[in-house]
PABATOR-848586 format. One record per residue (C-alpha): x, y, z; residue in one letter; chain; residue number from 1. Coordinates in steps of 0.05 Angstrom, whole numbers, plus 5000, padded with zeros to 4 digits. Each point is the difference from the previous one (the first is absolute). Layout:
<r><u>X</u><v>Y</v><w>Z</w><rest>a</rest><kette>A</kette><nr>NUM</nr></r>
...
This chain:
<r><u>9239</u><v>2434</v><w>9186</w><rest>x</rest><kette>A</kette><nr>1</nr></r>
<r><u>4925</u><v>5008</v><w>4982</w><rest>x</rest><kette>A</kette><nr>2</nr></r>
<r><u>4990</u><v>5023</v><w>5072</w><rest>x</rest><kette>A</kette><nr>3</nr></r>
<r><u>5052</u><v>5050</v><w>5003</w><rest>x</rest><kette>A</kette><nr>4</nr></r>
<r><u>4984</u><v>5033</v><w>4924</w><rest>x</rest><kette>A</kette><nr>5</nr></r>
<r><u>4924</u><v>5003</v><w>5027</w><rest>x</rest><kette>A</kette><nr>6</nr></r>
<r><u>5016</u><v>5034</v><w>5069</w><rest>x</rest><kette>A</kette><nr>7</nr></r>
<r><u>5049</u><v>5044</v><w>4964</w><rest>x</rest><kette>A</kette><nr>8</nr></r>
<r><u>4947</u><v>5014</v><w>4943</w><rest>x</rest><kette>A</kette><nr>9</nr></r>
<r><u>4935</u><v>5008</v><w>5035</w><rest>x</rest><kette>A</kette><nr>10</nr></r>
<r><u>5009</u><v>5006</v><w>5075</w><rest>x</rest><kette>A</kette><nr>11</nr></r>
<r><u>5045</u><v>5054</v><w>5003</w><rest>x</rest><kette>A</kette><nr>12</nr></r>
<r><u>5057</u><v>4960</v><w>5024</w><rest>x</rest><kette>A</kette><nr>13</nr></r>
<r><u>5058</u><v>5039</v><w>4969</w><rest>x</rest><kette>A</kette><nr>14</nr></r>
<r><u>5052</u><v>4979</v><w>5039</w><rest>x</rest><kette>A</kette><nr>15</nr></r>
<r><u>4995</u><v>4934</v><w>4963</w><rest>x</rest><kette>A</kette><nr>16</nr></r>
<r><u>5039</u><v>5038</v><w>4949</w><rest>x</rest><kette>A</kette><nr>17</nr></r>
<r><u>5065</u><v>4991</v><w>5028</w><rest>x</rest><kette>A</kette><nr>18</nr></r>
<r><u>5002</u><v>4930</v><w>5006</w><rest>x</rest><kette>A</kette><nr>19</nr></r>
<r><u>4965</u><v>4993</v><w>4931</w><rest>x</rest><kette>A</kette><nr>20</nr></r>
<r><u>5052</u><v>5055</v><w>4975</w><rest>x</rest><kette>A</kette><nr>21</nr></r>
<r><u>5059</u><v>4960</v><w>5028</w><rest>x</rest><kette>A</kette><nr>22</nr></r>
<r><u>4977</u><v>4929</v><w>4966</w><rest>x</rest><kette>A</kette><nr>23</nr></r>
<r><u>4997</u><v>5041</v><w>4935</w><rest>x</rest><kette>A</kette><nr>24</nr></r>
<r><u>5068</u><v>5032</v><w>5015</w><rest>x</rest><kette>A</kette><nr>25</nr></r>
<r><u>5033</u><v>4926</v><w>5008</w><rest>x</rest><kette>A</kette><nr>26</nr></r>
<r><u>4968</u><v>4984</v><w>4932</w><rest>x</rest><kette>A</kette><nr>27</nr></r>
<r><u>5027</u><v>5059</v><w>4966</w><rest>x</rest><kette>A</kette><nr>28</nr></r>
<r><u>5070</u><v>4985</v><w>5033</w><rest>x</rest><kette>A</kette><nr>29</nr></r>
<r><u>5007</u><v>4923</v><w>4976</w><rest>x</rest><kette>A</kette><nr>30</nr></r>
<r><u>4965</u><v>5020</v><w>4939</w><rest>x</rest><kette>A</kette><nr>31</nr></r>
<r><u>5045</u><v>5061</v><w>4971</w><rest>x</rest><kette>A</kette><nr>32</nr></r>
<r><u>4936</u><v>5029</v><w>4967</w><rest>x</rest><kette>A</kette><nr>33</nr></r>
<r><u>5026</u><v>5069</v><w>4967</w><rest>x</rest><kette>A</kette><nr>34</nr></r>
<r><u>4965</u><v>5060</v><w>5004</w><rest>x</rest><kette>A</kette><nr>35</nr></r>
<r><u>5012</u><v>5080</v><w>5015</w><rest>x</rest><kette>A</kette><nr>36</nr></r>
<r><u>4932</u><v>5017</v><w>5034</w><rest>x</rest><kette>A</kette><nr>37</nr></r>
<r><u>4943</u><v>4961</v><w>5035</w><rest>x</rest><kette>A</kette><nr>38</nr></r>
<r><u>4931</u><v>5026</v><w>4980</w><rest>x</rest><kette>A</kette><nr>39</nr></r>
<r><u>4940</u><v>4961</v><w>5042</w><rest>x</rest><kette>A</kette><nr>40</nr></r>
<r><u>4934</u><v>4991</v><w>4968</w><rest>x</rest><kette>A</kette><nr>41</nr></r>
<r><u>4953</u><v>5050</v><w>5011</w><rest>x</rest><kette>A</kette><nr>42</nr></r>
<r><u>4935</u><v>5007</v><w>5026</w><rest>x</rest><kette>A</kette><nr>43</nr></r>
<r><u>4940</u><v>5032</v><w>4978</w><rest>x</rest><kette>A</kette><nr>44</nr></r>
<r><u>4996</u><v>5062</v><w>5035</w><rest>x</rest><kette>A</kette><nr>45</nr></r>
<r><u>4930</u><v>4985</v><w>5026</w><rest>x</rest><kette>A</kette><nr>46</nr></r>
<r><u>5021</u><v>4932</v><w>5035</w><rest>x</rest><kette>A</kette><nr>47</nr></r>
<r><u>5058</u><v>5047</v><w>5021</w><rest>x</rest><kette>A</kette><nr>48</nr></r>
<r><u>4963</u><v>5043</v><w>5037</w><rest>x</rest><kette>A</kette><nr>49</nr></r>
<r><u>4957</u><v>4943</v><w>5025</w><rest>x</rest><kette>A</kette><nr>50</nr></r>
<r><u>5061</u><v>4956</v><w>5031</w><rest>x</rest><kette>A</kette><nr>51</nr></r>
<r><u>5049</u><v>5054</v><w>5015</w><rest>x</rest><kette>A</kette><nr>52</nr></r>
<r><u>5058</u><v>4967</v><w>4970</w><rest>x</rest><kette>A</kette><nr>53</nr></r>
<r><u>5028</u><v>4964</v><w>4949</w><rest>x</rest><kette>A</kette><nr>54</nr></r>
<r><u>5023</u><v>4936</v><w>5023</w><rest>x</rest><kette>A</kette><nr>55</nr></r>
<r><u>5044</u><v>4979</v><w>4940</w><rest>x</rest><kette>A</kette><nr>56</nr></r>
<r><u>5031</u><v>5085</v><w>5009</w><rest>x</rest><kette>A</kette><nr>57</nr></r>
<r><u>5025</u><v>4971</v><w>5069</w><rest>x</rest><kette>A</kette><nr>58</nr></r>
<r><u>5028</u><v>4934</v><w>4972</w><rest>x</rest><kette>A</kette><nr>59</nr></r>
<r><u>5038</u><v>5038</v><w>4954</w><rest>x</rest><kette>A</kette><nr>60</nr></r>
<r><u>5024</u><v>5053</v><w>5054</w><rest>x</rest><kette>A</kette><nr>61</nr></r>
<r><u>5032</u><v>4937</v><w>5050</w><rest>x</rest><kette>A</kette><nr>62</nr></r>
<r><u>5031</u><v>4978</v><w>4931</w><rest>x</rest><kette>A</kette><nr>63</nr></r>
<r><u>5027</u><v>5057</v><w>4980</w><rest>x</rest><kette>A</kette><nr>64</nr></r>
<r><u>5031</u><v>5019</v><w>5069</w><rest>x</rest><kette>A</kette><nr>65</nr></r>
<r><u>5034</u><v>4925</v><w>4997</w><rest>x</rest><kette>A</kette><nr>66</nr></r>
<r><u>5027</u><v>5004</v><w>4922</w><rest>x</rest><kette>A</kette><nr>67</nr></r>
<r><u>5009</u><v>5084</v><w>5003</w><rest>x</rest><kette>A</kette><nr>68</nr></r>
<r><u>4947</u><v>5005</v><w>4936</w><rest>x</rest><kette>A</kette><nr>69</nr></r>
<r><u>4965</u><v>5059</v><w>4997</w><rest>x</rest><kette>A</kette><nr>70</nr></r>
<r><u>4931</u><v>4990</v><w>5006</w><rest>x</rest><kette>A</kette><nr>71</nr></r>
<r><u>4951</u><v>5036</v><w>4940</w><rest>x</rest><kette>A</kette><nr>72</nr></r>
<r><u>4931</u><v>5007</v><w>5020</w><rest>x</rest><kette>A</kette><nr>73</nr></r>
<r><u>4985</u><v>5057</v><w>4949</w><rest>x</rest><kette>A</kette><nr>74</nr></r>
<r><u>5006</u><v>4978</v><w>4933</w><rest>x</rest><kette>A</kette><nr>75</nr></r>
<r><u>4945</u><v>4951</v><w>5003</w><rest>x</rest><kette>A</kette><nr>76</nr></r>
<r><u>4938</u><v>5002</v><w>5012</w><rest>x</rest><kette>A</kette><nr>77</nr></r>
<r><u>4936</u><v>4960</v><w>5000</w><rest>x</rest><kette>A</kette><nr>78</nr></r>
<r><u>4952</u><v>5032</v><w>4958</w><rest>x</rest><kette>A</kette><nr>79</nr></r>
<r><u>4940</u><v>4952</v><w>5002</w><rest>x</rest><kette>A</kette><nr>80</nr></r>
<r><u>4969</u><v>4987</v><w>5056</w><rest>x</rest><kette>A</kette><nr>81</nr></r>
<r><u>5002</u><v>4923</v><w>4991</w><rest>x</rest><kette>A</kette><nr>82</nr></r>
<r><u>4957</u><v>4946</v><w>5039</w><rest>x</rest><kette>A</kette><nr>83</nr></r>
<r><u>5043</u><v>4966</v><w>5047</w><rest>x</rest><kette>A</kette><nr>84</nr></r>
<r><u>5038</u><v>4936</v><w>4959</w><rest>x</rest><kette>A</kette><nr>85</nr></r>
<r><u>4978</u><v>4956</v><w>5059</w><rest>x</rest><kette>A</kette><nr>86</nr></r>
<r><u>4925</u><v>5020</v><w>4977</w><rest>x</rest><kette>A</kette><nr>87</nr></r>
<r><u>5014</u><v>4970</v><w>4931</w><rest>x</rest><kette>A</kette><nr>88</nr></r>
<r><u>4981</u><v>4930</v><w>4976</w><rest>x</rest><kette>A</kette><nr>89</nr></r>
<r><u>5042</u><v>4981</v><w>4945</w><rest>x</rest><kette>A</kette><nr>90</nr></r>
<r><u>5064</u><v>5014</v><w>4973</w><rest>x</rest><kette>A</kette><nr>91</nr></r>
<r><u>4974</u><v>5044</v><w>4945</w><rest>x</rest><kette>A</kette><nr>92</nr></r>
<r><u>4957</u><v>5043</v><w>5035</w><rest>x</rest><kette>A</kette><nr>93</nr></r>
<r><u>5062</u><v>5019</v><w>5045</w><rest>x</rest><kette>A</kette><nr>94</nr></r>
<r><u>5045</u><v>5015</v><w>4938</w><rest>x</rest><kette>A</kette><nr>95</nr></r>
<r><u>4940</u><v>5042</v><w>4970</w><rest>x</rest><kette>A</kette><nr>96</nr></r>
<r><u>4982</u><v>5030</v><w>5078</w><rest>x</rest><kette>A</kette><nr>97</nr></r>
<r><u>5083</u><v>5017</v><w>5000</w><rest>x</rest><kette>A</kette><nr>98</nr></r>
<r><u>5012</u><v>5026</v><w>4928</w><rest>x</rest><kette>A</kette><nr>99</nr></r>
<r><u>5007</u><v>5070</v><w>4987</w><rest>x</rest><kette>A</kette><nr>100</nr></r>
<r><u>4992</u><v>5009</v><w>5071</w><rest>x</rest><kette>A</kette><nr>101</nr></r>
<r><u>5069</u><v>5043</v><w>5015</w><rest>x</rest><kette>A</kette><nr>102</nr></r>
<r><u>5033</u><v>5057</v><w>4970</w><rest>x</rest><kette>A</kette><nr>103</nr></r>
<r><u>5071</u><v>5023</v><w>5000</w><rest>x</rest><kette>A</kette><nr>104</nr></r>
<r><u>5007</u><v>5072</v><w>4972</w><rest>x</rest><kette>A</kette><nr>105</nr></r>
<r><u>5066</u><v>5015</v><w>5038</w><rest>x</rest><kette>A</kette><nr>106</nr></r>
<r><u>5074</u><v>5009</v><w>4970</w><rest>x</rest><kette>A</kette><nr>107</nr></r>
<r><u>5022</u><v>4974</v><w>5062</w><rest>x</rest><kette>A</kette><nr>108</nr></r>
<r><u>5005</u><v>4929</v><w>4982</w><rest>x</rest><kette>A</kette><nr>109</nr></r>
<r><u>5022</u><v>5008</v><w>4931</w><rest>x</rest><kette>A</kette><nr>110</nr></r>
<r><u>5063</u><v>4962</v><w>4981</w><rest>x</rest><kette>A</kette><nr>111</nr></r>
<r><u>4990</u><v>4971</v><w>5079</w><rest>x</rest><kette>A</kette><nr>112</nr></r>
<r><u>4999</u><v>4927</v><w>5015</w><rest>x</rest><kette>A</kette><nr>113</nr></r>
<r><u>4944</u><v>4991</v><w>5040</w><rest>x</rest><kette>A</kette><nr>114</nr></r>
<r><u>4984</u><v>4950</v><w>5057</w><rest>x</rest><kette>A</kette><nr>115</nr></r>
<r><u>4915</u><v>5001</v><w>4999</w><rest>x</rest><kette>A</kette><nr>116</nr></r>
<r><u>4983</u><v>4978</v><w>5073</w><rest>x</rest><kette>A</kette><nr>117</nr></r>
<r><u>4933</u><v>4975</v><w>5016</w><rest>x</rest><kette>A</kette><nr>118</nr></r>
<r><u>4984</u><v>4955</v><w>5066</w><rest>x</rest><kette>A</kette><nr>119</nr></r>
<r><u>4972</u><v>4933</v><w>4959</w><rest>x</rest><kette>A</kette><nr>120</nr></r>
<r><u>4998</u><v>4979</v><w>4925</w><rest>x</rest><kette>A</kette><nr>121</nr></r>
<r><u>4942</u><v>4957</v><w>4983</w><rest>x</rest><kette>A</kette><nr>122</nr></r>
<r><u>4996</u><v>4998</v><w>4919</w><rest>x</rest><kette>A</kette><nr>123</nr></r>
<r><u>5047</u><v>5058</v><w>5004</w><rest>x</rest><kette>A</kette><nr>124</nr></r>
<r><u>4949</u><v>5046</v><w>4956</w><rest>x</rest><kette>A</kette><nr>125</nr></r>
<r><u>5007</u><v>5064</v><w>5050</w><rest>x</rest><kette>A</kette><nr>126</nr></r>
<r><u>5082</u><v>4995</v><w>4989</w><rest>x</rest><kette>A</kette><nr>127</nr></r>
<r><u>4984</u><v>4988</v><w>4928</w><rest>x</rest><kette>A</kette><nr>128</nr></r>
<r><u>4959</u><v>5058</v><w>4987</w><rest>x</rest><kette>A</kette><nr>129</nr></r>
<r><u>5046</u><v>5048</v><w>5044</w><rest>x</rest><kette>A</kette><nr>130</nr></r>
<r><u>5063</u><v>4977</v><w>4975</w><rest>x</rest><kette>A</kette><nr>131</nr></r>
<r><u>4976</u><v>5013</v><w>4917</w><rest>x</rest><kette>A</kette><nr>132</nr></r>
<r><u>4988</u><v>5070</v><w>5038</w><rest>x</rest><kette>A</kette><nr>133</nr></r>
<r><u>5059</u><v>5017</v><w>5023</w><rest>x</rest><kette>A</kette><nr>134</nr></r>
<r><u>5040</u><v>4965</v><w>4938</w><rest>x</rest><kette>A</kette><nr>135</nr></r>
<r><u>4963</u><v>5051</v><w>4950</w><rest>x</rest><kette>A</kette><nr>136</nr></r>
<r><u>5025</u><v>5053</v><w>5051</w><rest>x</rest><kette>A</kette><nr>137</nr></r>
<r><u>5066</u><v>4984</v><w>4973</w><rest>x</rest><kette>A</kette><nr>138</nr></r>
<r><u>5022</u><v>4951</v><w>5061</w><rest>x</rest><kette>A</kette><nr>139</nr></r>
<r><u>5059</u><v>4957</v><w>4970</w><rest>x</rest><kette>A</kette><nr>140</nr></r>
<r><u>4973</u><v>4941</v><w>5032</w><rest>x</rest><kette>A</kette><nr>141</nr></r>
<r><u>4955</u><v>4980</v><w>5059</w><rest>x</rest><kette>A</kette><nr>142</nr></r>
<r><u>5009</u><v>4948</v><w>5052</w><rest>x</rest><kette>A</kette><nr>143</nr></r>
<r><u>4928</u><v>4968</v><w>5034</w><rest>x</rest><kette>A</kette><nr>144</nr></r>
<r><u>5015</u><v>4989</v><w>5080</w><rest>x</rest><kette>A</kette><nr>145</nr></r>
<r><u>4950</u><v>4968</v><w>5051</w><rest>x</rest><kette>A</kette><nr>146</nr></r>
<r><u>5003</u><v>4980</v><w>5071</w><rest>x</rest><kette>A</kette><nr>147</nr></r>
<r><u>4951</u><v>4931</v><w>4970</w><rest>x</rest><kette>A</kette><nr>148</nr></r>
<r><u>4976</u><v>4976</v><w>4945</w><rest>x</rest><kette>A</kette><nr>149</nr></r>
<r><u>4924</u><v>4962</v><w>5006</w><rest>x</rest><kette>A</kette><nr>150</nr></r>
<r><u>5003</u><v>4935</v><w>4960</w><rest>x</rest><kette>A</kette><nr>151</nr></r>
């Protein structure tokens, strides 16, 4: 699973995405997780424009076309340009690296329950910090989805 998230994240693998998408669309299914949109954590716009995609935009697109969610990549947005969490050495430098990193100033999501996809959770600071985002955008609630979690 490491392999795939890497080739998919940094080697411009994005076909990866549909098996990755499907493995999150069996989870949703024998889970029954609720939710009216899908909204994929954004990146910067300067890593952006350096990758060319957003890897956890085209998880959320093969899970969306398998569980017919609409897929919201404009209400949120990464507004600090954070160091990568992989770069960080402890557990509180990642929730400080991840906090007030996003900002959701969209009606869009309000009264919404929202399903935050990312590709992996580690101390889950990033969903953290861009779920409180999207809840004081007036989301009722907000569901935290990943393809792995690093323990």
């Amino acid at each position: 699973m490491r392999q795939a998230i890497h080739e998919l994240k940094y080697r411009n693998h994005r076909s990866l995405a549909v098996p990755l998408g499907e493995l999150l669309f069996d989870y949703w299914r024998s889970h029954t997780l609720s939710g009216d949109v899908l909204v994929p954590i954004p990146l910067h716009r300067a890593k952006l424009r350096s990758r060319g995609y957003n890897q956890s935009e085209l998880l959320a697109r093969e899970l969306g076309k398998r569980g017919g969610l609409p897929v919201v990549t404009s209400a949120l947005t990464r507004k600090k340009n954070t160091v990568p969490q992989v770069r960080t050495a402890s557990i509180e430098e990642r929730w400080a690296n991840a906090a007030g990193a996003f900002e959701c100033s969209s009606s869009i999501l309000q009264g919404k329950r929202v399903v935050l996809l990312d590709d992996v959770c580690t101390t889950g600071a990033t969903l953290d910090a861009a779920a409180r985002s999207i809840v004081s955008a007036g989301a009722s609630s907000v569901w935290g989805l990943t393809v792995a979690r690093d323990v």
